[in-house]
Phi, psi and omega in degrees: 000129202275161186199136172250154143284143176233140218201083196309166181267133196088028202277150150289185181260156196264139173239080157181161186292065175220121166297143193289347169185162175208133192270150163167147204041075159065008186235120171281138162243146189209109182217149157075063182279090173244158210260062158234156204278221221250340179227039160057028149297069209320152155267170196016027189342110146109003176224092206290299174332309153302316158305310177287326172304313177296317175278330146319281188302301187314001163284311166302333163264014167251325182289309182283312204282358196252007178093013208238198161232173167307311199274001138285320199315130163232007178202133175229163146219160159211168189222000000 
């Protein structure tokens, strides 16, 4: 099964071997998600609320860049 990497445009690089989503046979996967910025920087250190807000979009700009919205997610967990 053929698969792309997806990758929004303004992502840091990621450190560690993983990509911010991979698209295959029509399904964005999107795992390991973290609240940092373009240089791998935490963002909103001591406020999980802010932090949780920063990785929803960056989910969401893994989703639109793979072509899909929000209003496709039919399935989340977080941990």
């Amino acid at each position: 099964m053929p698969k792309s990497v997806v990758i929004p445009p303004g992502s840091g690089v990621p450190i560690a071997p993983f990509v911010p989503g991979t698209l295959a046979d029509g399904v964005v996967y999107v795992s390991g998600t973290l609240p940092f910025d373009t240089q791998n920087n935490v963002v909103h250190v001591g406020d999980a609320a802010a932090q949780t807000r920063h990785v929803l979009e960056t989910i969401k700009r893994v989703i639109e860049t793979a072509g899909g919205t929000m209003e496709d997610v039919t399935l989340t967990r977080f941990f």
